[in-house]
N, C-alpha and C positions, 0 to 999 in steps of 0.2 A: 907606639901603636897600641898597646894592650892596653894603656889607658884609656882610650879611643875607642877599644872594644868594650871597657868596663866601664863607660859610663852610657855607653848604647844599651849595654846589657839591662843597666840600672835603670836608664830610662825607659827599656819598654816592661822593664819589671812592673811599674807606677803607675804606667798605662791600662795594665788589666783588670778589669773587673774583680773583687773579690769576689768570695759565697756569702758573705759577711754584709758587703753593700749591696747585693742583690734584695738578700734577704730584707736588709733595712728599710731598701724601695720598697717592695713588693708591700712590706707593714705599712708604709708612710700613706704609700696609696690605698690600699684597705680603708685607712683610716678617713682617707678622705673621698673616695666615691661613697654617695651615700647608697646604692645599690649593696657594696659590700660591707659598708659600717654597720648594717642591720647582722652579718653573719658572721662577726669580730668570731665568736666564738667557735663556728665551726673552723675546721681547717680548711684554708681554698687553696688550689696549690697555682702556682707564680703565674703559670699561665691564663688559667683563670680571671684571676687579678689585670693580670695586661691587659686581656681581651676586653674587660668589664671598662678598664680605664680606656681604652681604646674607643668605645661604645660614643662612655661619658662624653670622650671630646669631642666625638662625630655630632652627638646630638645637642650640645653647646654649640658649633658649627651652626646646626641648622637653624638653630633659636637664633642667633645671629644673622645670620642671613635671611631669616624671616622677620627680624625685625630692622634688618635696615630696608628690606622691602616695603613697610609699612610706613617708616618716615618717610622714606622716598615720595609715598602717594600722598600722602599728609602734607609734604612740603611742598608738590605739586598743584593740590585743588586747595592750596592755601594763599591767600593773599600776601604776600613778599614780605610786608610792610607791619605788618601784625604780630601781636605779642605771642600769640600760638608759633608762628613762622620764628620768633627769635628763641622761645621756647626749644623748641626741636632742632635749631642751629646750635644752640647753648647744648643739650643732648650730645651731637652728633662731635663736640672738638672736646 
């Protein structure tokens, strides 16, 4: 049984978050919204960073979904058969 305890133990040890990889996130993302890549230099602290990446994907989201809104109508008042029509099929897979 204390084996049983000791590798439970061990396994939720692995499971936790460090300060370590937080922190790593928190850089990796910096680095790649470009809202905070412009302020590499100041300090922004983690929540900031979430929030700002949080932003980023909301409004990728909606670019997305405004543009399949637009092929939508594009593949609609378009003729089926048409090089435009296999264009924006080609796009869409």
């Amino acid at each position: 049984m204390s084996s049983r305890r000791s590798r439970s133990r061990q396994s939720g040890a692995s499971a936790e978050i460090t300060d370590a990889q937080i922190t790593d996130l928190v850089s990796k993302l910096q680095q790649l919204i470009p809202e905070l890549r412009a302020r590499l230099s100041d300090k922004v602290s983690a929540a900031k960073v979430l929030q700002e990446t949080c932003n980023y994907i909301k409004n990728l989201h909606r670019e997305v979904d405004d543009l399949s809104d637009r092929l939508s109508e594009l593949l609609a008042n378009t003729d089926s058969n048409s090089a435009q029509a296999a264009i924006i099929r080609s796009l869409l897979m």
